[in-house]
N, CA, C and O atoms as CSV, one atom per row, in Angstrom:
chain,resi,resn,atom,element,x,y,z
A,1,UNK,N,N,0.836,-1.164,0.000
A,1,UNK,CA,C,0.000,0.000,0.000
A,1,UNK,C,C,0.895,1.245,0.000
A,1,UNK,O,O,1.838,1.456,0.762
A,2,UNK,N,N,0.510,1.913,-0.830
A,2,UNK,CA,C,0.928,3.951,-0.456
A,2,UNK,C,C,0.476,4.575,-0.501
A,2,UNK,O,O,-0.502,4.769,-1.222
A,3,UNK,N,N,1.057,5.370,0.415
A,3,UNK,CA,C,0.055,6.471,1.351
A,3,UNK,C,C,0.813,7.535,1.252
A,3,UNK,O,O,1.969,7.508,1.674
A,4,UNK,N,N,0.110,8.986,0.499
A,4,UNK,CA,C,0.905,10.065,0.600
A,4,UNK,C,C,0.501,10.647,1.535
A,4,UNK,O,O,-0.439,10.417,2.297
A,5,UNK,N,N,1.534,11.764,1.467
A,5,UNK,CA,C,0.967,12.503,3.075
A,5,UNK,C,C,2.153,14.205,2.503
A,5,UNK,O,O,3.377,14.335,2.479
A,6,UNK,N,N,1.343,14.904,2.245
A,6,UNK,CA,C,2.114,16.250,1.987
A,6,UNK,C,C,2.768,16.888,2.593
A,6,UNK,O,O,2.253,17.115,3.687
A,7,UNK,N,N,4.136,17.546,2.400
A,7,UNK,CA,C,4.990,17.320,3.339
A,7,UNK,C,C,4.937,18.907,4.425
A,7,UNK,O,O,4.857,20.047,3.969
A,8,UNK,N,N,4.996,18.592,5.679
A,8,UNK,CA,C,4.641,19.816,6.677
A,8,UNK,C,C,3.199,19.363,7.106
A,8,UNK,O,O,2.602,20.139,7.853
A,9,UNK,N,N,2.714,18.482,6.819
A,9,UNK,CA,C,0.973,18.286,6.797
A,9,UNK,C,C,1.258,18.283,8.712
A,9,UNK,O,O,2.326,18.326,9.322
A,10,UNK,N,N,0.054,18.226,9.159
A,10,UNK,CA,C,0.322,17.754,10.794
A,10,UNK,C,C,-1.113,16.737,10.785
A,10,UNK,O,O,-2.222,16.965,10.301
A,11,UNK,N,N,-0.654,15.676,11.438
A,11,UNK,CA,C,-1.406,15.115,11.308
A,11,UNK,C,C,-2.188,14.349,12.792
A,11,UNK,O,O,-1.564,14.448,13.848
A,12,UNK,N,N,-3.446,13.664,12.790
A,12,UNK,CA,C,-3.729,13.361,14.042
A,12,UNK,C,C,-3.337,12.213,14.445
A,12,UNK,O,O,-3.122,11.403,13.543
A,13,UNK,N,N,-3.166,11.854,15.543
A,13,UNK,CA,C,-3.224,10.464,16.222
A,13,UNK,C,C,-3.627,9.493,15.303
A,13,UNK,O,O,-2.776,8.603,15.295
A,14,UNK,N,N,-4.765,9.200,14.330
A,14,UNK,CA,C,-5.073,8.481,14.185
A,14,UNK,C,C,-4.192,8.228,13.000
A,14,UNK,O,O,-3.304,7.398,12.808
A,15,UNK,N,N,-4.668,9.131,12.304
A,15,UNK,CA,C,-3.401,9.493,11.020
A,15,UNK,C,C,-1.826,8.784,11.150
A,15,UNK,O,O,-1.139,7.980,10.519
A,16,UNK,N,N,-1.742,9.495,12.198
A,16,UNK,CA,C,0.120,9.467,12.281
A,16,UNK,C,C,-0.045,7.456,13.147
A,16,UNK,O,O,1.012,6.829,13.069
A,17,UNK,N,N,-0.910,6.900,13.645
A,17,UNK,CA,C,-1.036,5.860,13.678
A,17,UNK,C,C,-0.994,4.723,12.939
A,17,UNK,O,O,-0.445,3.635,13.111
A,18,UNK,N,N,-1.681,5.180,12.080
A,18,UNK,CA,C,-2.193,4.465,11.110
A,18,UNK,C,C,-0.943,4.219,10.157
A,18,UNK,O,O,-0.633,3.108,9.728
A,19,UNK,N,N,-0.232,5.465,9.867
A,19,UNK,CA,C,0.994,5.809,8.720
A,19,UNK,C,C,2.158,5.054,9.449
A,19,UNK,O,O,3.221,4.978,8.833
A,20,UNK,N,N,2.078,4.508,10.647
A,20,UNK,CA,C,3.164,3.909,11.168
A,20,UNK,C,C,2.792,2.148,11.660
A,20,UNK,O,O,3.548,1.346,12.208
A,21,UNK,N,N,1.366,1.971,11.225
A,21,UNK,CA,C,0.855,1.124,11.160
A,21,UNK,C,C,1.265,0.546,13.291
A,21,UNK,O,O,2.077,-0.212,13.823
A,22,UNK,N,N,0.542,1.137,13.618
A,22,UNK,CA,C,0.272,0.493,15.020
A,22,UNK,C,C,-0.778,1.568,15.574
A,22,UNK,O,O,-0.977,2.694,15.115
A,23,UNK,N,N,-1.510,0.854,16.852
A,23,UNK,CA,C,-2.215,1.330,17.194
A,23,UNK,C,C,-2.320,3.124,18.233
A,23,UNK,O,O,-1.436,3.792,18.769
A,24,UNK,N,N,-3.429,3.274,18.141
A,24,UNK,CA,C,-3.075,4.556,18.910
A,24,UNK,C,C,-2.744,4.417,19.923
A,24,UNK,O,O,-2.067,5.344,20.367
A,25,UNK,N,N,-2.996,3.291,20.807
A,25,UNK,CA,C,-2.458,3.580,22.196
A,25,UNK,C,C,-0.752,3.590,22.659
A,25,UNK,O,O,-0.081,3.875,23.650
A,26,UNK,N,N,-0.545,3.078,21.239
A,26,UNK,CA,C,0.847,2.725,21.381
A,26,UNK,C,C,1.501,4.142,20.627
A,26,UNK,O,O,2.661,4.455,20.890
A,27,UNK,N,N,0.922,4.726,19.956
A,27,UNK,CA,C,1.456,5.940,19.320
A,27,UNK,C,C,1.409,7.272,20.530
A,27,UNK,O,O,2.282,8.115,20.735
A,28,UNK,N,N,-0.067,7.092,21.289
A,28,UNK,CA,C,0.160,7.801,22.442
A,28,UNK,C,C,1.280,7.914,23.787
A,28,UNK,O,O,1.428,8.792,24.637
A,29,UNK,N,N,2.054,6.464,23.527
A,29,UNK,CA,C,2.607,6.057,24.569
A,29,UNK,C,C,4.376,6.557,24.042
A,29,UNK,O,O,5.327,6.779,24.791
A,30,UNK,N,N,4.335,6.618,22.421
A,30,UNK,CA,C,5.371,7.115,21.849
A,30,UNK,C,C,5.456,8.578,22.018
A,30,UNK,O,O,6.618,8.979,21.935
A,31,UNK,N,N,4.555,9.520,22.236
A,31,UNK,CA,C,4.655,10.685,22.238
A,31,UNK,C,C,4.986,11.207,23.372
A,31,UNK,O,O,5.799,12.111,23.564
A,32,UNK,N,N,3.897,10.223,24.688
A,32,UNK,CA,C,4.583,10.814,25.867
A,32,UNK,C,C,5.489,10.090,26.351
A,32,UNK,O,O,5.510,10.232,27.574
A,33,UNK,N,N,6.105,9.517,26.058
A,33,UNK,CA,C,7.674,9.473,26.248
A,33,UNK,C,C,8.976,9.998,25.596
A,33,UNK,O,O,10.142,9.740,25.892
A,34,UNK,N,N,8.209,11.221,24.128
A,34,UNK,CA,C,9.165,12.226,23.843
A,34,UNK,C,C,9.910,11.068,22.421
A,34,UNK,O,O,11.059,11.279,22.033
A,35,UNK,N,N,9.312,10.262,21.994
A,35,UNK,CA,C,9.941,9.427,20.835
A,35,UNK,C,C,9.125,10.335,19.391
A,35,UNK,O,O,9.529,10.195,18.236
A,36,UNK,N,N,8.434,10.864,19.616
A,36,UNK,CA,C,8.481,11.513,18.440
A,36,UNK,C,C,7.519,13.343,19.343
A,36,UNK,O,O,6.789,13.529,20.317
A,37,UNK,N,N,8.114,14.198,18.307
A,37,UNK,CA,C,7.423,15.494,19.089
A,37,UNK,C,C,6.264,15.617,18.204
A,37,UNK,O,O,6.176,15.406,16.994
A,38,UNK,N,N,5.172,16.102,19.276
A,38,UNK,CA,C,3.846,16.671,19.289
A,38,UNK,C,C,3.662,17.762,19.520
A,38,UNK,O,O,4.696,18.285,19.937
A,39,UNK,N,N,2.487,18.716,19.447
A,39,UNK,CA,C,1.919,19.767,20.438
A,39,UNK,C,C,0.978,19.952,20.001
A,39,UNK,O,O,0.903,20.132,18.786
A,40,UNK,N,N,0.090,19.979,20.645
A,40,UNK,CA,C,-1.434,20.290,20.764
A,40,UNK,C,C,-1.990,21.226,20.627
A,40,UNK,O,O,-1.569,22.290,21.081
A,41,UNK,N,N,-3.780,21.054,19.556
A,41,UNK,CA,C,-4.196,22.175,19.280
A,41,UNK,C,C,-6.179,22.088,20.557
A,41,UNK,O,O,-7.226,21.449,20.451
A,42,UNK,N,N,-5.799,22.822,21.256
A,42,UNK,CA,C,-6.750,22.737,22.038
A,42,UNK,C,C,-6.624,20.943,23.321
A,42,UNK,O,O,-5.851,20.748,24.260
A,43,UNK,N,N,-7.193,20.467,23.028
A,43,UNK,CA,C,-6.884,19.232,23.839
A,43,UNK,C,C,-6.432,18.104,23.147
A,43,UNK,O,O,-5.973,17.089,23.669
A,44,UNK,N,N,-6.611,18.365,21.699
A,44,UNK,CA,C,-6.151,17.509,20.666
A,44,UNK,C,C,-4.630,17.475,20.383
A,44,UNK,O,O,-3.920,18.403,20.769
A,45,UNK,N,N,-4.080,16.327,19.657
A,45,UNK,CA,C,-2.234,16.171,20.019
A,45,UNK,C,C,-2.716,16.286,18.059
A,45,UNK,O,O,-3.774,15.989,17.504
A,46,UNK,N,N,-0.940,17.036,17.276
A,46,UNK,CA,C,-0.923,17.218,16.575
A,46,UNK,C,C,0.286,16.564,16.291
A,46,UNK,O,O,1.111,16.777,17.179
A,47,UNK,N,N,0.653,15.928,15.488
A,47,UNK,CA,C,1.766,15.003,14.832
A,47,UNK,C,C,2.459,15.538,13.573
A,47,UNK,O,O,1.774,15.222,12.600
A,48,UNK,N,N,3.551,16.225,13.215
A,48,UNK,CA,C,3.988,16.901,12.489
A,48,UNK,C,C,4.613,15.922,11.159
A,48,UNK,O,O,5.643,15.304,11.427
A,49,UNK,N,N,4.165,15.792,10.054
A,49,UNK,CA,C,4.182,14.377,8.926
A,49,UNK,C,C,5.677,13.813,9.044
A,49,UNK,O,O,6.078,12.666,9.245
A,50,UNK,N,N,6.340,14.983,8.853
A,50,UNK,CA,C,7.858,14.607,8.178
A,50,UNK,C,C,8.738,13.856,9.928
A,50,UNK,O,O,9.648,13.032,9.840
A,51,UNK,N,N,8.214,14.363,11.315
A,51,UNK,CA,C,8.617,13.893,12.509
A,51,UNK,C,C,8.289,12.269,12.580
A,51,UNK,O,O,9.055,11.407,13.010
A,52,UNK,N,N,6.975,12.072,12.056
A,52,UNK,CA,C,6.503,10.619,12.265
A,52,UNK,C,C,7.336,9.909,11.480
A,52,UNK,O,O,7.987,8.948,11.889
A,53,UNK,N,N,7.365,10.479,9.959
A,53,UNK,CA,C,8.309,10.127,8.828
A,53,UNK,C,C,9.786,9.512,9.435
A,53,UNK,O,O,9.997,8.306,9.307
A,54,UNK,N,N,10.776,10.368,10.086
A,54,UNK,CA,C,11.907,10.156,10.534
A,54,UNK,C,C,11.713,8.902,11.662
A,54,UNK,O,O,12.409,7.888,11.625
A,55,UNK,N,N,10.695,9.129,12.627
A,55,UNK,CA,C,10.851,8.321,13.430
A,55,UNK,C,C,10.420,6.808,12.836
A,55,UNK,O,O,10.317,5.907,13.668
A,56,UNK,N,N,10.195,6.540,11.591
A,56,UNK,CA,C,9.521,5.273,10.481
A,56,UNK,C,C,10.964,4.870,10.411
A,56,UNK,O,O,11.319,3.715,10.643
A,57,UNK,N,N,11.752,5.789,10.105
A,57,UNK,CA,C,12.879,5.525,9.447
A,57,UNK,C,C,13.870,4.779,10.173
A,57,UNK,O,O,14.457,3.743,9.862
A,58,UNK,N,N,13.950,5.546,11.264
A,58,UNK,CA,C,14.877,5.111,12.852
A,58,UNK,C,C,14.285,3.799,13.140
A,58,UNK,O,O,14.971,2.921,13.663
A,59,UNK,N,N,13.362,3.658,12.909
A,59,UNK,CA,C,12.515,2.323,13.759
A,59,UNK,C,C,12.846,1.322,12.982
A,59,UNK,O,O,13.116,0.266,13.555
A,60,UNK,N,N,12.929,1.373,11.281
A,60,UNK,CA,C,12.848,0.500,10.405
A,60,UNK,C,C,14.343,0.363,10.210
A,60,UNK,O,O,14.641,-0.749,9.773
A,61,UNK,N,N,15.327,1.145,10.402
A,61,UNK,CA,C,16.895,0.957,10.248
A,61,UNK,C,C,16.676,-0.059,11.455
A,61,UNK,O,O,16.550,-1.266,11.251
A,62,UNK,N,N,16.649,0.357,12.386
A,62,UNK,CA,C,17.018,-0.681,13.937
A,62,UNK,C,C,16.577,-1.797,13.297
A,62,UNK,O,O,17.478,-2.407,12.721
A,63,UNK,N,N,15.351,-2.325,13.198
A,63,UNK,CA,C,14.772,-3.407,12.876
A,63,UNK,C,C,15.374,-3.941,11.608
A,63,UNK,O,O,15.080,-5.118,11.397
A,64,UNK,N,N,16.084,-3.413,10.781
A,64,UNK,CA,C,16.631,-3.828,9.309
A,64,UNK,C,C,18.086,-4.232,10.208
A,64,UNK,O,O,18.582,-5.314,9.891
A,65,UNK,N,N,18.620,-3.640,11.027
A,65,UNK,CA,C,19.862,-4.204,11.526
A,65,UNK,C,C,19.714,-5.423,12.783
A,65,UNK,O,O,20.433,-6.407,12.957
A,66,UNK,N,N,18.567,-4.987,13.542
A,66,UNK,CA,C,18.443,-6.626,14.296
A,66,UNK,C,C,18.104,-7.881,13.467
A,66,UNK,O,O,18.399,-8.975,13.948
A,67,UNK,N,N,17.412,-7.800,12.068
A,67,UNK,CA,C,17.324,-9.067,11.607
A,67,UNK,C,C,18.618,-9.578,10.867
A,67,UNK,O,O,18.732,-10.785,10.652
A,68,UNK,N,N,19.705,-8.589,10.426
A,68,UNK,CA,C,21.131,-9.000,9.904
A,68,UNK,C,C,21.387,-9.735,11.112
A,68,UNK,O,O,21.324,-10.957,11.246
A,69,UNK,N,N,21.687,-8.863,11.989
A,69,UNK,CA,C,22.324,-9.897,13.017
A,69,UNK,C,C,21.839,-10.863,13.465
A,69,UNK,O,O,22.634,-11.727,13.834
A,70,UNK,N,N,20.796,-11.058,13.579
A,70,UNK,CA,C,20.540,-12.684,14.290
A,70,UNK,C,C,20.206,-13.651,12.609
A,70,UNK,O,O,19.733,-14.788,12.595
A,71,UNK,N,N,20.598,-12.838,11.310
A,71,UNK,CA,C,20.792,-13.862,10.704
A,71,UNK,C,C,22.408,-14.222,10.572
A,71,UNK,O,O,22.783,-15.182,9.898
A,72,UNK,N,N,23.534,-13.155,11.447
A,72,UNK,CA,C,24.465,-13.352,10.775
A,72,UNK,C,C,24.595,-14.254,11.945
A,72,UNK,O,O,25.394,-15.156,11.698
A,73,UNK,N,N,24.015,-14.330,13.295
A,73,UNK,CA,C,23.827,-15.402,14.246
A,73,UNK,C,C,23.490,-16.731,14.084
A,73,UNK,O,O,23.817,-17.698,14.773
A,74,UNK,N,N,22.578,-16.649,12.778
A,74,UNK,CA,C,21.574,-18.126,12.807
A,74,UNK,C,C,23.389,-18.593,11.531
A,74,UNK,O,O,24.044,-19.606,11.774
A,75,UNK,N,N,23.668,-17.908,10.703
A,75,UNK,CA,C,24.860,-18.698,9.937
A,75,UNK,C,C,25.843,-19.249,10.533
A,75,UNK,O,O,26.329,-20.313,10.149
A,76,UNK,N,N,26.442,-18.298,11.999
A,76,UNK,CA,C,27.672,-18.815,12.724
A,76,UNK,C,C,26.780,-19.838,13.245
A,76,UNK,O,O,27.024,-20.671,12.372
A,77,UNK,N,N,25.846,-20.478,14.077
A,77,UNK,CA,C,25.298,-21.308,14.614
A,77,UNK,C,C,25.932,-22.680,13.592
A,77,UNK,O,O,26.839,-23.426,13.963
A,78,UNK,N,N,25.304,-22.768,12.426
A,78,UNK,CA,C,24.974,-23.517,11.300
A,78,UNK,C,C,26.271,-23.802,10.911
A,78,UNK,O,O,26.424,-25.005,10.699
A,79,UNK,N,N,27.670,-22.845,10.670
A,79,UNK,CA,C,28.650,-23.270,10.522
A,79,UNK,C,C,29.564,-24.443,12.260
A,79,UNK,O,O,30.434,-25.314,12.294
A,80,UNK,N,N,28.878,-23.894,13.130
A,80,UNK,CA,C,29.447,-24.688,14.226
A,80,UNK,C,C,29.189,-26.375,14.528
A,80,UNK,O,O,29.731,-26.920,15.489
């Protein structure tokens, strides 16, 4: 699937959820712990596109480098 999203857009919770494919409670739990910045318009939290964007990126490098390694783990295993 692709999903544009124009760049500077701010987007909501559900939005910026959805674009990172997990749920809101877990996107809420990312914000208040300062993993990606917010600020709010009235009582509502505002998600800035290109912030969620970076933090996709960071999340998906880590995860692109833990599966090298435990495959470069599962080969040394296999050679032993």
């Amino acid at each position: 699937m692709v999903t544009f999203v124009p760049y500077g857009a701010e987007l909501t919770t559900n939005q910026a959820a959805d674009l990172l494919n997990v749920s809101r409670p877990h996107l809420i739990k990312l914000l208040n712990d300062q993993e990606i910045d917010f600020h709010k318009v009235g009582s509502h939290r505002r998600v800035k596109s290109e912030d969620v964007l970076a933090y996709k990126r960071k999340r998906d490098t880590a995860r692109s480098s833990a599966l090298d390694r435990m495959q470069q783990l599962g080969q040394e295993a296999d050679a032993a």
